[in-house]
LOMI-299135 format. One record per residue: z, y, x of N, C-alpha, C, CB in turn. Coordinates in steps of 0.001 Angstrom, whole numbers, padded with zeros to 6 digits, always signed. Glycine has a CB too. Example, Ala and Ser with C-alpha at 12.3 -4.5 7.8 and 13.67 -1.06 7.14 Angstrom:
+007800-005690+013190+007800-004500+012300+007800-003300+013200+009046-004473+011308/+007080-002250+012850+007140-001060+013670+007870+000030+012900+005725-000598+014084/
This chain:
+083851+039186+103210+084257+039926+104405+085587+039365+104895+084371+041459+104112/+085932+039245+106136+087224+038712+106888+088168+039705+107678+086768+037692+107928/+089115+039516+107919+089806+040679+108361+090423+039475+109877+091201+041540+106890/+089731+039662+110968+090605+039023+111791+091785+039774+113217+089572+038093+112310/+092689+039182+112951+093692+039988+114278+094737+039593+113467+093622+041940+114749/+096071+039875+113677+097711+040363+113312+097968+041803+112155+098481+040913+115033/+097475+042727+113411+097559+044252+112815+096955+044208+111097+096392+045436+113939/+095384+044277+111142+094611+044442+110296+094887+043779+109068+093578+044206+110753/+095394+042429+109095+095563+041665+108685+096674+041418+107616+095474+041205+109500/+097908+041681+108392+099415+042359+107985+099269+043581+107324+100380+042698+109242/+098820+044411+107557+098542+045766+106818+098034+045975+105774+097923+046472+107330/+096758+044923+105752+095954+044871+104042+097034+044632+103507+094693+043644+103505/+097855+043638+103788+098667+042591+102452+099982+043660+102146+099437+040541+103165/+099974+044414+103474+100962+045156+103251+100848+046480+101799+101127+045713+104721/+099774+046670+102692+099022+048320+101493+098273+047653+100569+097645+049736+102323/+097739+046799+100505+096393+046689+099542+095956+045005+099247+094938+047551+100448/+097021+044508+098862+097319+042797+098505+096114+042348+097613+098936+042473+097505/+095807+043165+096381+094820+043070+095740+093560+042593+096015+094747+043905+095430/+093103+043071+097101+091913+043106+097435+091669+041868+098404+091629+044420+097965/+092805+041044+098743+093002+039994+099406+092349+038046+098767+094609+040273+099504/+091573+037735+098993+091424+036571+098678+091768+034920+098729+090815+036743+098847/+091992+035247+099955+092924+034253+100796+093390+034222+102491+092236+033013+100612/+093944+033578+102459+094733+033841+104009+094759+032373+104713+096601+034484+103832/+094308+032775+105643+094570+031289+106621+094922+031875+107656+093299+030171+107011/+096200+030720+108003+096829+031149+109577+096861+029732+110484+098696+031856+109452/+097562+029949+111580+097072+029145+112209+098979+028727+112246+095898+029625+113559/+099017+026940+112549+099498+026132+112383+101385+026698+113463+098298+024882+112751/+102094+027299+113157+102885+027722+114423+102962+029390+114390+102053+027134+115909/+102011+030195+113118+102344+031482+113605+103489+032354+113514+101598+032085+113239/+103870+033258+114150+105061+033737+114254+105851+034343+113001+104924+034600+115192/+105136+035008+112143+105005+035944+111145+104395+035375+109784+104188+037035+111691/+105189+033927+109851+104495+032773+108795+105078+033327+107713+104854+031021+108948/+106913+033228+107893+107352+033451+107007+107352+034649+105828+108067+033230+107447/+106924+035920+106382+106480+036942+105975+105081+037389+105366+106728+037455+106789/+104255+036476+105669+102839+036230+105005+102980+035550+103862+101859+035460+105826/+104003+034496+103768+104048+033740+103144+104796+033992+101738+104381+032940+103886/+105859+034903+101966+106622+035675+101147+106127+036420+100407+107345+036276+101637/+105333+037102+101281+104112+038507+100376+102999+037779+100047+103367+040051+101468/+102618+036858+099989+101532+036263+099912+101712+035708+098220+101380+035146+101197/+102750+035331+098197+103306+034558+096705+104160+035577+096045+104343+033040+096928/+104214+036442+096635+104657+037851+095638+103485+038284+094634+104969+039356+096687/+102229+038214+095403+100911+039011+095160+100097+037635+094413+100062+039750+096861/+100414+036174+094401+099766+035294+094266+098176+035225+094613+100074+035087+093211/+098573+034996+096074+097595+035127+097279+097678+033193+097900+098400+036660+098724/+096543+032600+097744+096685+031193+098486+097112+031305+099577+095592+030427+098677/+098114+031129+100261+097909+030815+102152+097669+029086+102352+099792+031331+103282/+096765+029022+103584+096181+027969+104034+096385+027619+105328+095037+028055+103835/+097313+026840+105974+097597+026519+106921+097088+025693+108457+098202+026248+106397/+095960+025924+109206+095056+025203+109742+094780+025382+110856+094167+025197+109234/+094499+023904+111861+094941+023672+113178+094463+025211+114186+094132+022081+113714/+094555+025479+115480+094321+026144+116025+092634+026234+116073+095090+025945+116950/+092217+024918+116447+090513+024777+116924+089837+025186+115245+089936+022620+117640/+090066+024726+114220+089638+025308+113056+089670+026678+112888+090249+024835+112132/+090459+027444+112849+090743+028810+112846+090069+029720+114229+092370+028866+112784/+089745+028902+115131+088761+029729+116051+087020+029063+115507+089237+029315+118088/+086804+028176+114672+085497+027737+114262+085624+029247+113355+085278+025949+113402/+086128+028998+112251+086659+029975+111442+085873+031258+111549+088051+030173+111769/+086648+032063+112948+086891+032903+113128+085031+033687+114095+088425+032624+113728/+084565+032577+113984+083143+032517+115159+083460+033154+116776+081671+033695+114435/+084566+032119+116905+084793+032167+118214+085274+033665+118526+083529+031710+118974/+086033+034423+117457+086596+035316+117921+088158+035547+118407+086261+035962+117185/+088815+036052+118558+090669+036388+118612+090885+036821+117520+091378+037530+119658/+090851+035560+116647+091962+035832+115145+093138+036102+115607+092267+034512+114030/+093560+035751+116590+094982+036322+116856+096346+035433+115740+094819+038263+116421/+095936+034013+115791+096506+033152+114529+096100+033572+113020+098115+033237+114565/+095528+034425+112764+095406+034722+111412+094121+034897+110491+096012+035743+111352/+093710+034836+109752+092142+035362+109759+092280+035273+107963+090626+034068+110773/+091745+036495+107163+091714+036891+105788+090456+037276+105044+092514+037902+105693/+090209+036065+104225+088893+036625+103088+089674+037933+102198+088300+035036+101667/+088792+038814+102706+088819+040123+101557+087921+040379+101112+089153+041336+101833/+087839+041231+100498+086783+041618+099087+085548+042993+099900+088165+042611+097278/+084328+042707+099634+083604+043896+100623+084617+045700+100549+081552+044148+099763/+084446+046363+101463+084759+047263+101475+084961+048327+100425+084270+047391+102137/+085576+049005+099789+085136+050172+098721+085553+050992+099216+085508+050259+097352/+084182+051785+099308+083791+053209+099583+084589+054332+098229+081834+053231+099553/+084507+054839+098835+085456+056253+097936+084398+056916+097282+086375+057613+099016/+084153+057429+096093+082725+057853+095547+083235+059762+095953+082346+057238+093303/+082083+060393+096892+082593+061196+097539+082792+062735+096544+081728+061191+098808/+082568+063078+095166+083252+063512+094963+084948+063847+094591+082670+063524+094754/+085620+062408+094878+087026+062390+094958+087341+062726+096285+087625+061126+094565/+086467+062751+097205+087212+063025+098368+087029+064770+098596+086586+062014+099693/+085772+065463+097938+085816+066827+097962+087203+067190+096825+084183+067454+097499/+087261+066698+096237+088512+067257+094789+089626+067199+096280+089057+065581+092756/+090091+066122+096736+091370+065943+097204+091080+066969+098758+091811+064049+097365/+089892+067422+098987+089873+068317+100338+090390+070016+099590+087854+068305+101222/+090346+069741+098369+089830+071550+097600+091224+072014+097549+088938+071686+095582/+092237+070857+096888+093364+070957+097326+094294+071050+097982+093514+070770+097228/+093723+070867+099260+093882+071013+100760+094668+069513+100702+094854+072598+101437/+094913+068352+099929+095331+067351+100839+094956+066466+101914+095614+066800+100339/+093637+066487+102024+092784+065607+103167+091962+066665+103708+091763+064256+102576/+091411+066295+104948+090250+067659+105647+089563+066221+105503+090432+068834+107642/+087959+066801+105632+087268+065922+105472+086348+065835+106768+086701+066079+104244/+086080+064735+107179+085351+064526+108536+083976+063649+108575+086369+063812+109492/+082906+064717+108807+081738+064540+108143+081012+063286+109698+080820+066456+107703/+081023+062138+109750+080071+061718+110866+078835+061377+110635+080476+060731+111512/+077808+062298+112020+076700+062398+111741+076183+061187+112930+076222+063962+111752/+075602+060629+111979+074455+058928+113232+076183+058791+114053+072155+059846+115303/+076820+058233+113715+077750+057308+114387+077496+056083+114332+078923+057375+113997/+076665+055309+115233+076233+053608+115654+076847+052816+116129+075379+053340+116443/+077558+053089+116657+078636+052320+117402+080339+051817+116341+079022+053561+118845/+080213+050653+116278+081380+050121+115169+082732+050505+115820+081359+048295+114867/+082453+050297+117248+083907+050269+117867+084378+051905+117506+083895+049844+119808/+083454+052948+117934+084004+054120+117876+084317+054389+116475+083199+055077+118473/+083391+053827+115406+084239+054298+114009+085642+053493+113766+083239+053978+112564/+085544+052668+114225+086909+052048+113749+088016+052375+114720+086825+050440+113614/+087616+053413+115785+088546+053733+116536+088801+055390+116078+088127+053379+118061/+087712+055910+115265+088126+057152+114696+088623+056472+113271+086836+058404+114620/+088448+055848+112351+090039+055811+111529+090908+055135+111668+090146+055610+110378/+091125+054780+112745+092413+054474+113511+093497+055471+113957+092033+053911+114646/+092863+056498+114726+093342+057646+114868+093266+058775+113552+092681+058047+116025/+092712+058627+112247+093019+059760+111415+093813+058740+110683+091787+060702+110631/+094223+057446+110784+095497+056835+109902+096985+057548+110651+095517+054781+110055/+096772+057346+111794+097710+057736+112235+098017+058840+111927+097724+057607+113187/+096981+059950+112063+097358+061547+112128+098144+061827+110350+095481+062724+112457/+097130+060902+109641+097838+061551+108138+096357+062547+107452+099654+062962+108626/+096131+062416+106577+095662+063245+105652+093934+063464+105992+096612+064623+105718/+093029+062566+106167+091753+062769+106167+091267+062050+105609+091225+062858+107061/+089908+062587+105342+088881+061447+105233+087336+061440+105633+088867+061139+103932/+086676+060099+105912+085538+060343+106570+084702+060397+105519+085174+059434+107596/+083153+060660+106089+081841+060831+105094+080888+060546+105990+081535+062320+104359/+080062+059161+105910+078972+058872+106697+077673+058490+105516+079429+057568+107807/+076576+058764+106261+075614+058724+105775+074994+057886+105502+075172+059176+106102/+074537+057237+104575+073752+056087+104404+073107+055445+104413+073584+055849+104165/+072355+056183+105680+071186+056066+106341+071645+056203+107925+070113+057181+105797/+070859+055442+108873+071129+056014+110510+072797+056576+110887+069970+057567+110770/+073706+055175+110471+074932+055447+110919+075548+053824+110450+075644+056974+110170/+076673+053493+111727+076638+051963+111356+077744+051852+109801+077380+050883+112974/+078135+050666+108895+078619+051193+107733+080159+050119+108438+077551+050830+105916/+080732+050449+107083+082134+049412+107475+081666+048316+107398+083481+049371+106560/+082199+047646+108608+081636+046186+109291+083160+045433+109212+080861+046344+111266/+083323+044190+109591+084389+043432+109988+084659+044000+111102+084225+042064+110084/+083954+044011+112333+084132+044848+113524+084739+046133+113703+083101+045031+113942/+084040+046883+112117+084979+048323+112645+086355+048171+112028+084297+049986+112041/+086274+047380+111058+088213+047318+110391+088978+046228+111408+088439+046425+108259/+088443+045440+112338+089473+044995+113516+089216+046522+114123+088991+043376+114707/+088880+046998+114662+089078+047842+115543+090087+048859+114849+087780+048369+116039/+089762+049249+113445+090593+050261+112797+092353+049511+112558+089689+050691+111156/+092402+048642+113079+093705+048077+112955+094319+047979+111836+094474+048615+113616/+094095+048465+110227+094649+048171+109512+094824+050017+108855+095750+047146+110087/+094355+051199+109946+094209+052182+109219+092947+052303+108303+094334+053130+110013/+092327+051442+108158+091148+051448+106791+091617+051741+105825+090455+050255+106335/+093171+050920+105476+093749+051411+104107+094255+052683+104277+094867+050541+103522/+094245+053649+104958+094649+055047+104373+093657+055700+104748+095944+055739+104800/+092435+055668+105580+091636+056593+105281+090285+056623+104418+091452+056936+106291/+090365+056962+103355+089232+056608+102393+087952+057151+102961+089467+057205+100916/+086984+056517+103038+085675+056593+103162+084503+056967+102262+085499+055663+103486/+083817+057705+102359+082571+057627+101302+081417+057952+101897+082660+058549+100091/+080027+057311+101157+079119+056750+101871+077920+057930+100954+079060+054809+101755/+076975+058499+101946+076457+059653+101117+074813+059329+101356+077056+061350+101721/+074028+059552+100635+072686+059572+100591+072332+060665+101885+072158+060013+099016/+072702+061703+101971+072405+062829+102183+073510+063634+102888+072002+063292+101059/+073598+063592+104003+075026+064168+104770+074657+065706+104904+075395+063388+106537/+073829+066222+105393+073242+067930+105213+073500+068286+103697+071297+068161+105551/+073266+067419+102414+073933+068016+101109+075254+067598+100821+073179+067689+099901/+076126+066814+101363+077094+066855+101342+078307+067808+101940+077013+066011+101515/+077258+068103+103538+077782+069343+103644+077506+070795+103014+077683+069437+104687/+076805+070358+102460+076082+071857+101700+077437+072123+100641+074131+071518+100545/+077334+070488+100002+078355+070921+098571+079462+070913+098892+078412+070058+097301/+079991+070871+099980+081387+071612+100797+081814+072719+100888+081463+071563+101927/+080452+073035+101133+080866+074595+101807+081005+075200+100203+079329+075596+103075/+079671+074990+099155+079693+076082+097871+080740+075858+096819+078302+076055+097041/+081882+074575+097644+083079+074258+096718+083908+074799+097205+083512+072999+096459/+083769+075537+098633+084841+076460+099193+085387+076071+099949+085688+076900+098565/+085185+074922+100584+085548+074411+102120+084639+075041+103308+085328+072717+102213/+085740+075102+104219+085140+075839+105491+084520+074760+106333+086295+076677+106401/+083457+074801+107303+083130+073645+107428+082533+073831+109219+082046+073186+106094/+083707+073512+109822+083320+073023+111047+082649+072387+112090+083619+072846+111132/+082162+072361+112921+081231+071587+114210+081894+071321+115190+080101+072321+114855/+081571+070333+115595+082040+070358+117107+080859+070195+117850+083099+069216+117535/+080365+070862+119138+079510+070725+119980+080452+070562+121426+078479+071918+119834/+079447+069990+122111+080052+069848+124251+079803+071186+124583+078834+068617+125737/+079081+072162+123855+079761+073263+125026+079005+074453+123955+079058+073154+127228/+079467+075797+124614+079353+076924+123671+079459+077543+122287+078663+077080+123773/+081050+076432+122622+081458+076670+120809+082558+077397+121051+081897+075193+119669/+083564+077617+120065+084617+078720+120556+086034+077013+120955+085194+080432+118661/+086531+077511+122172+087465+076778+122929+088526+076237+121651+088207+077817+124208/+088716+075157+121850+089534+074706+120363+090310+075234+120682+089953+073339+119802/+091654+075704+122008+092390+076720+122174+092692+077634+121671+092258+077047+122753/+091830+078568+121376+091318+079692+121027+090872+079580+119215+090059+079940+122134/+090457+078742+118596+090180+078330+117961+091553+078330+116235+089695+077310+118864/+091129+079131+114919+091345+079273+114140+091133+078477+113080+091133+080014+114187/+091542+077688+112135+091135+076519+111184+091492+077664+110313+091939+074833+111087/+090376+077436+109067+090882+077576+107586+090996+076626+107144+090252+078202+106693/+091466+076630+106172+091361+075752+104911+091463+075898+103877+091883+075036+104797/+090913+075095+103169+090900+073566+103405+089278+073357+103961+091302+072592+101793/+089346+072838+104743+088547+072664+106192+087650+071240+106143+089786+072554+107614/+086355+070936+106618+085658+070128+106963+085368+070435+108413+084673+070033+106113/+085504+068978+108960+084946+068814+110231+083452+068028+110084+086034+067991+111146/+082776+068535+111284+081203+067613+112085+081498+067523+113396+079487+068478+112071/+081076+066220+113255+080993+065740+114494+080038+064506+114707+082293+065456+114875/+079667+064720+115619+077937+064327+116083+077683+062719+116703+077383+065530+117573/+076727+061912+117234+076653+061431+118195+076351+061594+119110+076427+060940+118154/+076827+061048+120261+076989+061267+121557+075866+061322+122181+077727+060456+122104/+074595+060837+121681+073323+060687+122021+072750+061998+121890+072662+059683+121263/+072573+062550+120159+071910+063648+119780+072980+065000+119344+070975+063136+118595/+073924+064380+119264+075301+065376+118510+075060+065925+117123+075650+066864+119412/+075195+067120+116720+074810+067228+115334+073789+067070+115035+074997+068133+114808/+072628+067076+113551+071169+067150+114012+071040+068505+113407+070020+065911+113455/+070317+069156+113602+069887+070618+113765+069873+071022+111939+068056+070770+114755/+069494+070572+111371+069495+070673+109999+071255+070953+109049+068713+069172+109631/+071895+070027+109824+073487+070407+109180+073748+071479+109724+074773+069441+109456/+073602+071381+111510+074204+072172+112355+074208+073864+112023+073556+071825+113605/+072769+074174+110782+072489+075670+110806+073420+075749+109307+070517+076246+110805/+074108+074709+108738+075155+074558+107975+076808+075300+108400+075149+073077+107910/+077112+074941+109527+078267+075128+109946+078667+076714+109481+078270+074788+111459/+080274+076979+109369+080713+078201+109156+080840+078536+110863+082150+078262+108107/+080886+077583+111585+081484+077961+112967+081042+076286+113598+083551+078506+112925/+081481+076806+115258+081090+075555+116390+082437+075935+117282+079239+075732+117446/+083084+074910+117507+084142+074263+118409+083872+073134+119530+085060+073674+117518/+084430+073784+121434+084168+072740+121564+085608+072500+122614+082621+072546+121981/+085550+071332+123003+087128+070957+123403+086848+071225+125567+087640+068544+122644/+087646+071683+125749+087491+071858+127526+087647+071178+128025+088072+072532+128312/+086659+070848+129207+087084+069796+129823+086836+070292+131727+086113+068369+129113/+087635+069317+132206+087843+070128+133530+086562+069453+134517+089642+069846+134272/+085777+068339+134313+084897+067937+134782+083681+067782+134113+085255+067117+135205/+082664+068863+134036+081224+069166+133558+080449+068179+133220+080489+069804+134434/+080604+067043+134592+079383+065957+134848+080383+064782+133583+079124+065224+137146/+081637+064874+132992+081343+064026+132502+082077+064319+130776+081717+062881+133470/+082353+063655+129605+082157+063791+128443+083156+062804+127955+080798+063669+128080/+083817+063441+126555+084577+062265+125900+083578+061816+125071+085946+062588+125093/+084174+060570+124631+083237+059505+123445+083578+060218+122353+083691+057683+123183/+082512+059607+121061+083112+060123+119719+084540+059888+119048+082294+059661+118807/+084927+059096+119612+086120+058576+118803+087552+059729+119719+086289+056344+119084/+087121+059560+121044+087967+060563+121613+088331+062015+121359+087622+060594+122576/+086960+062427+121257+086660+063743+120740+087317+064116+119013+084922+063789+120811/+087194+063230+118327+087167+063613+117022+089278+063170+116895+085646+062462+115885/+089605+062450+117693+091132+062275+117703+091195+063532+118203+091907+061051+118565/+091133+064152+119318+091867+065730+119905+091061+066556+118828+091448+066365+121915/+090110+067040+118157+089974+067434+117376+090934+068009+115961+089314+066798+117432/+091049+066431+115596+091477+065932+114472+093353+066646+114657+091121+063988+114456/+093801+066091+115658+095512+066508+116054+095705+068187+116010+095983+065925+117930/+094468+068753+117049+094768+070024+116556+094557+070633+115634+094544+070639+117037/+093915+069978+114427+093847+070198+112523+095231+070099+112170+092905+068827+111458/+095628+069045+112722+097095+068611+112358+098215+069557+112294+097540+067671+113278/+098137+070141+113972+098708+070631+114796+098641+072014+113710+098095+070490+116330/+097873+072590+113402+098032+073914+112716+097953+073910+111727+097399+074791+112921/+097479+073166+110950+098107+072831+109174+099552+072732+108930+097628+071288+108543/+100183+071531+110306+101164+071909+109915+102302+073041+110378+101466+070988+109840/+101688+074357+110955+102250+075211+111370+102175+076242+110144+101751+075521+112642/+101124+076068+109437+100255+076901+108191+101637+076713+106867+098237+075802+107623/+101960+075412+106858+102496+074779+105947+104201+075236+106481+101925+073101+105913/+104565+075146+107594+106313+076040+108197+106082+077208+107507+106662+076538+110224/+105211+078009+108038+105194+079121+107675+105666+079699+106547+104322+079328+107766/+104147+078992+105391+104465+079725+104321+106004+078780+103216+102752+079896+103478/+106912+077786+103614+107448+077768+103844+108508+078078+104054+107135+077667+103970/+109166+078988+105169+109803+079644+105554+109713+081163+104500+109470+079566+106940/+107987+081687+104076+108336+082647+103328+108868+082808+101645+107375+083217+103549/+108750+081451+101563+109337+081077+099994+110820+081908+099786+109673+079130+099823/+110894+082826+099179+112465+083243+098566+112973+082049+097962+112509+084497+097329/
């Protein structure tokens, strides 16, 4: 597997050197010296090679000067990610038939940023971590752990009977995320844009959320949806967390 861009790239070696195989940059890059430094910290080869090589390389993509053999993906084996939801440190974000690489790697892009999640896709009828979705995820792959489930309706099942509350999001006739109460420690669903949840999890849910929008005829993408989602998890966990907090003697 290859990691191509700047971001993605810089970030493995930054968080997760290990898993790095080798590095080739291109002949002139800016950020030589710093690859190069961490590179022989971690005893990582770097390989230095003309521009037109590194776009053969790259199959004619925007390595962006850089391009990295890494090691295939590792999935999180998903009972560590229910242990670390029970504790309330991660909410867990269940995606159901997400096909599209760009939008997954643009939803853990946005839960690297936010802090404290993790996803759960199915292993069946949903696209998996690609090279495509970790350029797109910019380099938040390394903080949001992933795990890959036979069975996403029993994964949400064994959520809920471990005592996680377990959320939906639907486009309309759910309660206004506004309006809208999180427990926790909390699981989110969220659907594709095609079919949205499929009816089988959906009679799973403790509850349905849906986000307002001021024009009917049209819809956010998954990756959009599950970022405003995701912030207002944020948004009141960490109000949950002032609180009690503040009531500590």
């Amino acid at each position: 597997m290859r990691l191509f861009g700047k971001n993605p790239a810089i970030e493995r070696l930054r968080s997760n050197p290990k898993s790095i195989r080798q590095i080739y940059i291109q002949e002139g890059f800016r950020e030589a010296a710093y690859i190069y430094k961490k590179a022989k910290q971690n005893g990582i080869p770097v390989i230095a090679v003309a521009a037109s090589r590194l776009w053969k390389m790259g199959r004619d993509k925007n390595t962006q000067g850089i391009l990295v053999d890494v090691e295939d993906f590792a999935y999180t084996p998903y009972e560590d990610l229910l242990e670390a939801a029970l504790h309330k440190k991660r909410c867990l974000v269940f995606l159901d038939g997400l096909n599209d690489p760009q939008n997954l790697g643009a939803v853990i892009r946005s839960l690297a940023c936010l802090g404290r999640f993790s996803v759960v896709l199915p292993a069946h009828g949903s696209v998996e971590i690609t090279e495509s979705v970790l350029r797109v995820a910019s380099g938040g792959d390394n903080y949001v752990p992933v795990a890959k489930v036979t069975n996403l309706a029993q994964a949400v099942r064994s959520a809920k009977e471990a005592g996680i509350h377990v959320m939906g999001s639907v486009v309309e006739s759910g309660v206004n995320i506004f309006d809208a109460e999180f427990s926790f420690p909390l699981g989110l669903v969220v659907g594709s844009e095609r079919q949205g949840i499929r009816e089988g999890i959906r009679k799973l849910l403790d509850g349905e959320i849906t986000i307002p929008m001021a024009m009917e005829t049209l819809s956010f993408n998954v990756a959009q949806a599950a970022t405003i989602l995701c912030y207002e998890i944020t948004r009141q966990r960490k109000i949950r967390q002032d609180t009690q907090e503040s009531q500590r003697p």
